[in-house]
C-alpha positions in Angstrom: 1.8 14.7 34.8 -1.6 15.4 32.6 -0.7 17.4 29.7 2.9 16.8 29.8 4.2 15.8 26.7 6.6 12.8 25.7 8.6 11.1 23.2 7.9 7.7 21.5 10.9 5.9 19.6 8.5 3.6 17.3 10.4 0.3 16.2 9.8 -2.3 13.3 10.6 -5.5 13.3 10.2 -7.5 9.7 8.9 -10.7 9.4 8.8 -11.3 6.0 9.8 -9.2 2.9 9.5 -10.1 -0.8 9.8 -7.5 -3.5 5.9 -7.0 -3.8 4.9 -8.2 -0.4 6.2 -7.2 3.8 5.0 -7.9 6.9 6.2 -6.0 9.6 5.7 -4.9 13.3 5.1 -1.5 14.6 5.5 -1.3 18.0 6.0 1.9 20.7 3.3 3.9 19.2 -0.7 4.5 19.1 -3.2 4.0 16.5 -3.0 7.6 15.3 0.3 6.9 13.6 0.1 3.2 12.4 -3.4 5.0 10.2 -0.7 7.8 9.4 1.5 5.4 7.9 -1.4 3.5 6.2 -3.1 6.4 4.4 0.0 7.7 3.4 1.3 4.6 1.7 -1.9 4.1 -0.1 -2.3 7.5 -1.2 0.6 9.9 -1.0 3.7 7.8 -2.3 4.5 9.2 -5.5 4.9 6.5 -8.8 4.3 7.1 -12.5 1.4 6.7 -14.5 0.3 6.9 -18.1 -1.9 10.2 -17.9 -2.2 11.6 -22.0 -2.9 9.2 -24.9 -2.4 10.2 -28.6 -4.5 7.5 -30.6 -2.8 7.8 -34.2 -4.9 4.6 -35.1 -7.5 2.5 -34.0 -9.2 0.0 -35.7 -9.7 -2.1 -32.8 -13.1 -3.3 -30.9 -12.3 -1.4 -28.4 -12.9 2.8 -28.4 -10.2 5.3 -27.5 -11.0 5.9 -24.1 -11.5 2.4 -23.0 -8.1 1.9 -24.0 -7.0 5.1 -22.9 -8.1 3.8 -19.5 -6.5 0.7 -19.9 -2.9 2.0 -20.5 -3.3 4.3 -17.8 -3.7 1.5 -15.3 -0.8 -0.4 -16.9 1.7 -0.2 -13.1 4.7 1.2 -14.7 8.9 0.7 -12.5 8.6 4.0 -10.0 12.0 3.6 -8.5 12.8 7.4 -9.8 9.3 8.9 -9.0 10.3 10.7 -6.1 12.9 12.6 -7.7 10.9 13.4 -10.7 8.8 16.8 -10.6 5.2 17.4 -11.1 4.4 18.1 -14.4 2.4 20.7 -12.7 5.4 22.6 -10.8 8.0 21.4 -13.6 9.7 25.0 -14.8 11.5 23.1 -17.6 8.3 23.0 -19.9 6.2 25.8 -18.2 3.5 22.9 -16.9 3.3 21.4 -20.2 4.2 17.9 -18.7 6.3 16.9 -21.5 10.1 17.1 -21.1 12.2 14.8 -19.4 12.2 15.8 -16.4 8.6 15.4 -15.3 7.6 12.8 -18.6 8.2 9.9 -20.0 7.0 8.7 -23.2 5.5 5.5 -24.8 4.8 4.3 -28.2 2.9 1.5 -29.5 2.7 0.4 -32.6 0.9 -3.3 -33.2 -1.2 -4.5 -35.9 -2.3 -7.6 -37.1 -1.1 -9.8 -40.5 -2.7 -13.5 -39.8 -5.6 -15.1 -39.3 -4.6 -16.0 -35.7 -5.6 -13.2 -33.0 -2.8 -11.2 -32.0 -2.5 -10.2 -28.1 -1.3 -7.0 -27.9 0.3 -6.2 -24.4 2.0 -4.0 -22.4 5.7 -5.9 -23.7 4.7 -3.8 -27.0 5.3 -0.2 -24.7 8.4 1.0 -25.9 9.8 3.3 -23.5 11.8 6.7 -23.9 13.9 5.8 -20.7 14.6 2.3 -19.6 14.4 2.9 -16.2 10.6 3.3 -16.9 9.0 0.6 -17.8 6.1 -1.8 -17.4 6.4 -4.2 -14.1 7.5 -7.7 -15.9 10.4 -5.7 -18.2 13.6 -7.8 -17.4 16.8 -6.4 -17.9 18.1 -9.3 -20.3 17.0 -7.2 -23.5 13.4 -7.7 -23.5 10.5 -9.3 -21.6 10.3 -12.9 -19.4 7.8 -14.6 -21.9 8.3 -17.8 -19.9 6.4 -16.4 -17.0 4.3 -13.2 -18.0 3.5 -12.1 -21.5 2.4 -8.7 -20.3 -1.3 -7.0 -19.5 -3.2 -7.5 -22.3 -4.1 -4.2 -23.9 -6.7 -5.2 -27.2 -6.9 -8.4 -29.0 -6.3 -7.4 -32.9 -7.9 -9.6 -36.0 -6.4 -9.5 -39.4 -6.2 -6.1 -40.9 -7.0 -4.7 -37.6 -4.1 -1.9 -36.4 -3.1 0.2 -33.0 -0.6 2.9 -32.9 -0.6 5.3 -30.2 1.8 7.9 -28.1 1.2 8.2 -24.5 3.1 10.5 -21.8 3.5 9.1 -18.3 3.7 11.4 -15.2 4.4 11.5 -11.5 1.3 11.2 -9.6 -0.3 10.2 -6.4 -3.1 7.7 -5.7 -4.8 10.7 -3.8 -5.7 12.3 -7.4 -6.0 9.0 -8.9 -6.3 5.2 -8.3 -3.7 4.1 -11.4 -0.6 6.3 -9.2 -1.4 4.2 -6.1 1.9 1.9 -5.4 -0.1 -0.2 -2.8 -2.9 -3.3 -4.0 -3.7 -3.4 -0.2 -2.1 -2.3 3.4 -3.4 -3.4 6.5 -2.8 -3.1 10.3 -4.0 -5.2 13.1 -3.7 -4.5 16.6 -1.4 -7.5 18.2 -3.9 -9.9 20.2 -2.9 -10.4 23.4 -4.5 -13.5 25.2 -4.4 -15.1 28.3 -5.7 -18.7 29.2 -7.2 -19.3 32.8 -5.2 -22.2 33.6 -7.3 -23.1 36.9 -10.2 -22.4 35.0 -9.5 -24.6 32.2 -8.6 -27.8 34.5 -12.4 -28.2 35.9 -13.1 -28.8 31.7 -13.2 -32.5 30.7 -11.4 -33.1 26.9 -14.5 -33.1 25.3 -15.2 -29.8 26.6 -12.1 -28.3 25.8 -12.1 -30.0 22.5 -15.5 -28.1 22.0 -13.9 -24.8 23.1 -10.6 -24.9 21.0 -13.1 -25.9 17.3 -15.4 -22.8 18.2 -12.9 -20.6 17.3 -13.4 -20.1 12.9 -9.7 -19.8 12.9 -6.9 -21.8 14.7 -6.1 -19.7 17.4 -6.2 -22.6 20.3 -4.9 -26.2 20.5 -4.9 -29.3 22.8 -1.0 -30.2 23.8 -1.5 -34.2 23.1 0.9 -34.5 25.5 -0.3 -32.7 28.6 -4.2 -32.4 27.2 -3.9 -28.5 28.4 -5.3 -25.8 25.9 -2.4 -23.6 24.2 -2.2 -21.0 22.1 -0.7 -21.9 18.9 -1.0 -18.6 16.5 -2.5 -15.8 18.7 -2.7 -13.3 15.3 -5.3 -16.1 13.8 -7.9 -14.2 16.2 -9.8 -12.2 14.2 -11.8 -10.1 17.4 -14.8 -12.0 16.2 -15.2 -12.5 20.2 -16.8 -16.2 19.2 -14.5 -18.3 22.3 -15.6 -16.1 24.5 -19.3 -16.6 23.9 -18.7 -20.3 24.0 -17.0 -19.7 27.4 -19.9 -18.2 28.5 -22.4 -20.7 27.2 -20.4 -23.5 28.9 -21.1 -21.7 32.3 -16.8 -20.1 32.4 -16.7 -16.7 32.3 -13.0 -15.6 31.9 -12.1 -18.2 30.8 -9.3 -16.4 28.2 -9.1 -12.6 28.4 -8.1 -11.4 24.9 -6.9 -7.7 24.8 -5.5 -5.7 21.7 -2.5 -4.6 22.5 -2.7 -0.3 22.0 1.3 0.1 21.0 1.6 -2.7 18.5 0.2 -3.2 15.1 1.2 -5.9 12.7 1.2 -4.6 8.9 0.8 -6.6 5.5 1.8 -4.5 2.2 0.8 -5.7 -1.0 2.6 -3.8 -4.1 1.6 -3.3 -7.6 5.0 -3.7 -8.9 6.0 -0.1 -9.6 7.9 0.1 -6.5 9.4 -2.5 -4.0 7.6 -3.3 -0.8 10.1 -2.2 1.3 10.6 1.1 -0.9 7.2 1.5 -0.3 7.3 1.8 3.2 10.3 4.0 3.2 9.0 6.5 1.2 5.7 6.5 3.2 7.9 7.3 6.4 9.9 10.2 4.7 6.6 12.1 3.0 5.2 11.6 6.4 8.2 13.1 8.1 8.1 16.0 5.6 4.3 16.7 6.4 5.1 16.8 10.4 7.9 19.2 9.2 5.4 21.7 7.5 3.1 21.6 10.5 5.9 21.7 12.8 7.2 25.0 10.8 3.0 26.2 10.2 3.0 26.0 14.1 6.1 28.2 14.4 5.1 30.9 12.1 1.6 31.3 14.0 3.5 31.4 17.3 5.4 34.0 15.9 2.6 35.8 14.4 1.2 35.6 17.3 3.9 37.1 19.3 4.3 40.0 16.8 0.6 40.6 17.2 0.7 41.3 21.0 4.3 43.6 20.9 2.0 45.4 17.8 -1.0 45.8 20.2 1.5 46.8 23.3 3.2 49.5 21.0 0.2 50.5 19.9 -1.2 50.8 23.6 1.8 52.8 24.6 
C-alpha cells in the first residue's frame, strides 16, 4: 500500500577485519543509511586529540605553531573517548578543559647533546594516563623500536632544545580533521551481472577473448576448460560501463546486464590507529542510534505541541 510504512532488519556480514582495516556487507537497507553510516564514522565518532600547546622552549627550525600543528595531528589510543566529556560540557573544571575527566596531558622534553641529528618523535610524549597514548605505544614498558620509531615531530642539532606541555581532548572530526578516527570509508553498491549465455555462443574465442581484456579490471574470464566467459570477481567492476560499449561495438547488445544492487553495499574502513576498526563501526552505529532517538523524541514533542495547540484553540473557541 503507497505510503504505508515498514521495517528493515539491516545485516552485516564481515569479510575481513584487522585492527586498522574491515570490510564488511550491508545488506536489507537503501542508500540513505549505508551514507548515514559513512558520514557518521568519518565525522561524528568521538577520539582524542592534542588541542592546547604550551611551548616552554623552542630552539628548533621549526616555529610554534607548525609544531603546534604537528602534535595536534599525532592519532593518539581513543578506546575511552566515548566515555570522556567535552571539555566544553565538563562541570568538573567549569569548561576549562583541564581536569581528568575531559583532559589528558603531555610533556615533552628533548634536546640535543651530539653532533649527530636527534629525531624527536611522538615515543618522547609522556602521557598523564597510559591508556592514552600515541598509536605504536606497546604495553611491554615502552615503544616497538623494531618496527616504528614514532611520527617524527622536529629534527634537533646540537644545542638545539624542545620542551613543551600539551592537553588532549575529546573531539570530533566534524570540528576538526585531527579527531577524525577514519583515513578513508567507502561503500559500493554490490554489482550484479548477468552473462547472455546464448548470446555469448555465436562469439568465436577471439572475440570473447577481446570482450573479457576490454574490461580495465578483471571482472570476466574464459573457463579453459569449456571456453565459456565467467565471472570471476564481479566487485572488480567499477560501473565504468566499458564491456558494455564493447558489446555494442561488436554488434551484441545485452550481451551482460550489470545492475547495482539497491539493498547491498560493500564497505572498506581504513583507521588511523586511535580506535580499532571494528570499534569504529560500533560506535558509528550507536551515535547514529542516539541521533534517530532525538528525532524520534523532537517528533513526539511537536506531535504533542501540536495536540495541545488545537484543545488550546478548542477551549478557547468554547
Amino acid at each position: 500500500m503507497e505510503g504505508a510504512s515498514y521495517q528493515r532488519f539491516p545485516k552485516i556480514k564481515i569479510r575481513e577485519l584487522k585492527d586498522d582495516y574491515a570490510k564488511f556487507e550491508l545488506r536489507d537497507t537503501d542508500a540513505s543509511m549505508a551514507n548515514a553510516l559513512r558520514r557518521v564514522m568519518i565525522a561524528e565518532v568521538p577520539t582524542i586529540a592534542i588541542d592546547l600547546v604550551e611551548i616552554e622552549v623552542n630552539s628548533s627550525v621549526l616555529n610554534d605553531e607548525f609544531i603546534a600543528h604537528r602534535l595536534g595531528l599525532i592519532p593518539l589510543t581513543s578506546e575511552r573517548a566515548m566515555s570522556m566529556r567535552f571539555s566544553r560540557d565538563c562541570d568538573a573544571c567549569d569548561g576549562d578543559g583541564q581536569c581528568e575527566f575531559c583532559s589528558v596531558e603531555f610533556h615533552l622534553r628533548a634536546k640535543c647533546m651530539s653532533d649527530q641529528t636527534l629525531d624527536v618523535t611522538s615515543n618522547d610524549l609522556y602521557s598523564s594516563d597510559h591508556t592514552v597514548v600515541p598509536v605504536n605505544f606497546t604495553d611491554s614498558g615502552g615503544y616497538d623500536s623494531t618496527e616504528q620509531r614514532g611520527i617524527i615531530i622536529v629534527k634537533l642539532r646540537r644545542g638545539q632544545e624542545l620542551r613543551l606541555r600539551a592537553i588532549a581532548r575529546k573531539g570530533i572530526g566534524k570540528d576538526h580533521a585531527k579527531w577524525s578516527p577514519a583515513a578513508t570509508v567507502t561503500f559500493m553498491y554490490e554489482p550484479e551481472i548477468h552473462i547472455n549465455e546464448d548470446m555469448m555462443e555465436t562469439l568465436t574465442l577471439e572475440e570473447k577473448q577481446s570482450f573479457v581484456e576490454s574490461s580495465p579490471t578483471r571482472v570476466f574470464d574464459i573457463d579453459p576448460n569449456t571456453q565459456q566467459v565467467v565471472v570471476v570477481d564481479a566487485e572488480a567492476y567499477t560501473y565504468d560501463d566499458e564491456v558494455l560499449k564493447k558489446a555494442e561495438a561488436m554488434g551484441k547488445p545485452g550481451l551482460v546486464e550489470i545492475y547495482a544492487k539497491e539493498d547491498s553495499f560493500i564497505f572498506t574502513i581504513e583507521s588511523t590507529g586511535a580506535i580499532k576498526a571494528s570499534q569504529l563501526v560500533l560506535n558509528a552505529i550507536e551515535i547514529l542510534k542516539q541521533k534517530l532517538d532525538a528525532v524520534r523524541l523532537s517528533e513526539d514533542t511537536v506531535e504533542a505541541d501540536d495536540q495541545f495547540g488545537e484543545l488550546g484553540a478548542h477551549m478557547r473557541g468554547g
